[in-house]
N, C-alpha and C positions, 0 to 999 in steps of 0.2 A: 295867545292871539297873535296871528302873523299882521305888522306894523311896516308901514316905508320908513326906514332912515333919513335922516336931512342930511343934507349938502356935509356938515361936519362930521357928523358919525358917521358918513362912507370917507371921508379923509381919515379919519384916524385909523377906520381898518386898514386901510390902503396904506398908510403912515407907517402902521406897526406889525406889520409880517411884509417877508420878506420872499414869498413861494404861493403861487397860484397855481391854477390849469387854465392854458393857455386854449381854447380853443380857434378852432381852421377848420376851412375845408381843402376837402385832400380827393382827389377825382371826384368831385361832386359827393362824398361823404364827409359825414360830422366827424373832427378827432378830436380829441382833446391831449393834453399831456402835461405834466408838470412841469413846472418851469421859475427859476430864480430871477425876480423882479426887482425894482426899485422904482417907485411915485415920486416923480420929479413935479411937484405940483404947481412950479414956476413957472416950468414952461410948459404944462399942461397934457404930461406924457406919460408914460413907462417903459422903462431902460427895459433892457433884457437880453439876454445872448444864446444864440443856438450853436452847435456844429455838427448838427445830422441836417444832410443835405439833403434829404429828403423832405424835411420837415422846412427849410427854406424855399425849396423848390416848389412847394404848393401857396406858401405864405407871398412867393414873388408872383405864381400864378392868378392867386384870388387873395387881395390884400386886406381883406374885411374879417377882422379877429375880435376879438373876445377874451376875458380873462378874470377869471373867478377867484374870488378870494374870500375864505371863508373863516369865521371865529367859532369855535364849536367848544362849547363847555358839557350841554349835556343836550339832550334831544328837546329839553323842552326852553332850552338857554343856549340860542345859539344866534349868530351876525353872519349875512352875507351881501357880497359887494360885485356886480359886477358889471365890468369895464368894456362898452363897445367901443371901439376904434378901428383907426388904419394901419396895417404896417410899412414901415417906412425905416429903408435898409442905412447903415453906415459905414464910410468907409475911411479910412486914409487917420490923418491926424485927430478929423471929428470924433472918430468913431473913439480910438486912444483913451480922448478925454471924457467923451460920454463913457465908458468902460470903468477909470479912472472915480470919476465920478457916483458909478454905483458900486464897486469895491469899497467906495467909503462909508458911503450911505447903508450899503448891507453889515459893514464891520460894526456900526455904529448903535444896529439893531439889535447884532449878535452881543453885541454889551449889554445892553441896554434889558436884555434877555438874559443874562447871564449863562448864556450857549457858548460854548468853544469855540474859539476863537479859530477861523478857517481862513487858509491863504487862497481867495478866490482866484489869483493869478495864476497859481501853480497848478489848484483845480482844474479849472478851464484848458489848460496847456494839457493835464494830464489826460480830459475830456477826448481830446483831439486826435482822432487816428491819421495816420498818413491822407488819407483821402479827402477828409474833411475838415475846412476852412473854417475857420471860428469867423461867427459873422453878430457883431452889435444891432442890434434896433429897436427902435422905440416902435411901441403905442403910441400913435396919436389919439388924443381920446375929444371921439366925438359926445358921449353921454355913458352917466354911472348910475346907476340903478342901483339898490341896496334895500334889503327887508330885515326884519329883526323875530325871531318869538321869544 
């Protein structure tokens, strides 16, 4: 029987992975795409970094995203969490430390998971082709939604 989550049980999914799909709209179509997150639940957001400019180029066009995060044990045991918000780009020293900030937050996870240990820094840099700007930004999150069966 499909169930809404409360307020907690969508923090903890959100708390404990580290990889959604991000949805945008992209020329007036739905896209979606994976994407390495962190739930900064402080300030009431999620981190996240792109550097395909194209997929910023629609996110600064139409700022109203989405971002799905799901626990899937078996078809009939499974948690989903999903995140509407704004995108809202970063830049200069903020960005640094917001970046900073989810490097930690995701190593912490990957412990905590007992997953190999990944230099997100080095990642991200390797991510980066000549063309393409590595650009930080959060989810502002306006409402979480989440169901269970």
């Amino acid at each position: 029987m499909i169930n809404n989550l409360n307020t907690s049980e969508k923090a903890i999914i959100l708390h404990t992975n580290y990889i959604g799909d991000l949805g945008y709209l992209n020329h007036n179509e739905l896209s979606i795409a994976p994407i390495t997150y962190f739930f900064n639940e402080d300030e009431n957001n999620i981190t996240c970094h792109l550097s395909n400019m194209h997929k910023i180029k629609a996110l600064r066009e139409n700022n109203n995203v989405s971002l799905c995060v799901s626990a899937i044990n078996s078809i009939n045991d499974w948690q989903s969490v999903l995140v509407h918000g704004t995108f809202k780009e970063h830049t200069g020293s903020g960005a640094k430390s917001i970046l900073h900030n989810m490097y930690l937050g995701v190593q912490k996870l990957m412990r905590n998971k007992n997953e190999s240990q990944l230099d997100f820094i080095n990642q991200f840099s390797n991510k980066v082709n000549d063309n393409d700007i590595p650009i930080i930004f959060t989810i502002e999150i306006d409402a979480i939604t989440g169901t269970r069966n």
